[in-house]
N, C-alpha and C positions, 0 to 999 in steps of 0.2 A: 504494500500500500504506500502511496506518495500521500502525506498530506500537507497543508498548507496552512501556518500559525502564521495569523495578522495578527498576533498578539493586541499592542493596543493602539492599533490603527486605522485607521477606513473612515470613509464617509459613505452618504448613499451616492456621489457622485462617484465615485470611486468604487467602489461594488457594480455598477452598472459600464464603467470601461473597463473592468475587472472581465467580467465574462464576456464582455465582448471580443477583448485581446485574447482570452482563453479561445473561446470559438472561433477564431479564424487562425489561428498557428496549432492547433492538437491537431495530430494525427488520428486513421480508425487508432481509437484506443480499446484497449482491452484490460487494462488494468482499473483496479478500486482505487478511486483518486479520492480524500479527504481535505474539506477545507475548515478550518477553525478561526470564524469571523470572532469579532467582538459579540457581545450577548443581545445587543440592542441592531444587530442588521442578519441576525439570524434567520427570519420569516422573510426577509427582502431578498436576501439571497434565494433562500429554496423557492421563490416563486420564481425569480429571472430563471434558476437550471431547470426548473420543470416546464417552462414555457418554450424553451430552447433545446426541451429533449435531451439533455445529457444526466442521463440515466446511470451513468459509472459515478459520480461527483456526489460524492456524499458528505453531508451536512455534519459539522460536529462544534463540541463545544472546548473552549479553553484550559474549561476549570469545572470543578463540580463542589457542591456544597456539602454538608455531614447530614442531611434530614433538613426536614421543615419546622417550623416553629417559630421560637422564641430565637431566628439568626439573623438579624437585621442584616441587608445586603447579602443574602447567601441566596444561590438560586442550587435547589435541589434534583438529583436524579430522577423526579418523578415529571418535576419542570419539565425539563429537559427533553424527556420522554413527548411528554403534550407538545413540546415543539418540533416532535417525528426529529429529533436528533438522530444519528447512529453511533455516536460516540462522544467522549470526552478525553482528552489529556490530562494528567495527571502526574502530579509527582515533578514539575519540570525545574528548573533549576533555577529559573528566575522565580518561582514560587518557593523553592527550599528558601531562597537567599535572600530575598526583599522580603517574604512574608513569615519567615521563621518557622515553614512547614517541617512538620518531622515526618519519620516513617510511621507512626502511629495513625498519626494524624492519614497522609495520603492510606493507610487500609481499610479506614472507615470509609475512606470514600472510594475505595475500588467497591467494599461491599455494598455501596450503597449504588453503584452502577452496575453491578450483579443482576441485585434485585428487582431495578428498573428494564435488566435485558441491553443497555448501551454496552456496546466495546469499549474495555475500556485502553486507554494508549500511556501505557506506563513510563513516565522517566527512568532514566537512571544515567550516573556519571561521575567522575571523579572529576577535585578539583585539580589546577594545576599542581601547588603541591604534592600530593599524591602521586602523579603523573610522574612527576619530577624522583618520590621517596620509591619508584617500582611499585605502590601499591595499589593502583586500581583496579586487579582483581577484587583485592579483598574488599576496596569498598563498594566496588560492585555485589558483592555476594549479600555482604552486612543489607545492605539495600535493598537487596530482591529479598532477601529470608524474612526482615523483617515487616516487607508488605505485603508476603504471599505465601509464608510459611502454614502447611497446612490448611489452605485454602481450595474448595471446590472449583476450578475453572469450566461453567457449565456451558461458555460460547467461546468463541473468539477474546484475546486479548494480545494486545501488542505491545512488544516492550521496544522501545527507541532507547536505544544509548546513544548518550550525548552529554562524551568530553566538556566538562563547563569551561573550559581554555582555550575552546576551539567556536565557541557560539560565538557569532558576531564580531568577532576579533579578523575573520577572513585568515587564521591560521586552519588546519584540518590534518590530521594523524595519518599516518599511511594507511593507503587500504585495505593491505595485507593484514597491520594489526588490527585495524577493526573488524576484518572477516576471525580473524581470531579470536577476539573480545567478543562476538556475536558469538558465536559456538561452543565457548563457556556460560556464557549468560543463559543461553537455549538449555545447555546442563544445569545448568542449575534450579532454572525456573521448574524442569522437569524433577527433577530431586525433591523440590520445598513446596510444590503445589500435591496434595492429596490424590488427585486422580492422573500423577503424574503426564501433567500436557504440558507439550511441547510448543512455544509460539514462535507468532515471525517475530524480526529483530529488526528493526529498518536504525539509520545513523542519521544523526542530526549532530548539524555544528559548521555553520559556513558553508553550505553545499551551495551551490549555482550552477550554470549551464555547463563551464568549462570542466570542473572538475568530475557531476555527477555520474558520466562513464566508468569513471574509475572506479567507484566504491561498487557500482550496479553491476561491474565483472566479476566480482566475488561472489562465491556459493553463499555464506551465510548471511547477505546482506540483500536484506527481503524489500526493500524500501526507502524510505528518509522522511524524516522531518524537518520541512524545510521554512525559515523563518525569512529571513528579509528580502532573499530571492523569489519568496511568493506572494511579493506582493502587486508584480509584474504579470498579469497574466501571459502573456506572452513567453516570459521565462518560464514560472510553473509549467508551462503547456509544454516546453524545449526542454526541460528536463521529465516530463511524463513519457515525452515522445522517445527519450536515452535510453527508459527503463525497459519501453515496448522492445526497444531492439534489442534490448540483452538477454529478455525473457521472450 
């Protein structure tokens, strides 16, 4: 799956040359494309792709709440669900680090898009530090154990690694060692998840047009998450169009 985090960007002018620059540079695609707008151009978006027939482009969300209630500003996985989402993001690392998410914290809210049936699209990542001390297996492991340890995985769930040293910075890891960093994580996830399942792994962190070839020649690199390069539709569509060729 390719998806597309406009984190916190857009307008409705902008979502409207958005697909239009999408629809005239995609190729026949054949891949599940995700876009994750802001929360307030969600229903604007999914009425331009369904008016425009693209049927692969699915709707999703940035972020997801703990329940409903007493959460001032929290929009919940049942939300979400009412706004025919197909998924959320979770766990991302501008969320660990501005918002002081923990791993507890993002499992309430995998379970709580369990429940509602969303996919949900997991973070995980080391910082550069780590990177630097050799240890980003282990904080990848600590990471995936403790938001999925012993957990039912009853659909689809995807996990996106992504380097926090490499987001937005236009630095990006070799692709060798991210096909290898997926294929640990895939073990793992399979280890610490109850009905041992196995998911895709897509890379996020500075992907664009030029480089996205490379990481999409690897066997374990199912995907990306792609943040400022999608805000182009035209680029997202030239880096959907990479994918098609390698799969």
């Amino acid at each position: 799956m390719i998806i597309a985090n406009f984190k916190s960007n857009g307008s409705e002018q902008m979502i409207v040359r958005w697909v239009q620059d999408f629809i005239s540079n995609i190729d026949n695609n054949h891949t599940t494309l995700g876009i994750a707008p802001p929360y307030t151009y969600i229903e604007k978006l999914e009425r331009l792709l369904s008016d425009a027939n693209q049927n692969n482009l699915k709707v999703g969300a940035q972020d997801v709440g703990v329940g409903s209630g007493a959460k001032t500003g929290s929009v919940s996985s049942s939300m979400l669900a009412d706004l025919n989402c197909n998924f959320a993001i979770i766990g991302h690392s501008e969320r660990r680090k501005i918002f002081n998410e923990s791993n507890e914290l993002i499992r309430e809210k995998l379970k709580n898009l369990i429940s509602s049936k969303l996919t949900p699209v997991l973070c995980v990542g080391e910082s550069y530090s780590d990177f630097e001390n050799k240890k980003t297996l282990i904080t990848i492991k600590e990471q995936l154990n403790e938001c999925l340890l012993d957990i039912h995985i009853p659909q689809d769930i995807i996990i996106a690694y992504e380097p926090l040293w490499a987001i937005g910075s236009g630095k990006t890891p070799n692709p060798t060692d991210v096909n290898e960093i997926n294929e640990y994580i895939k073990d793992v996830v399979q280890s610490a998840t109850s009905n041992n399942y196995v998911p895709s792994v897509c890379y996020g962190g500075s992907v664009d047009v030029a480089n996205a070839g490379s990481f999409f020649d690897c066997s374990n690199i199912d995907g990306a998450l792609v943040g400022g390069a999608s805000l182009d539709g035209k680029k997202f569509a030239l880096i959907a169009n990479e994918f098609n060729r390698n799969n």
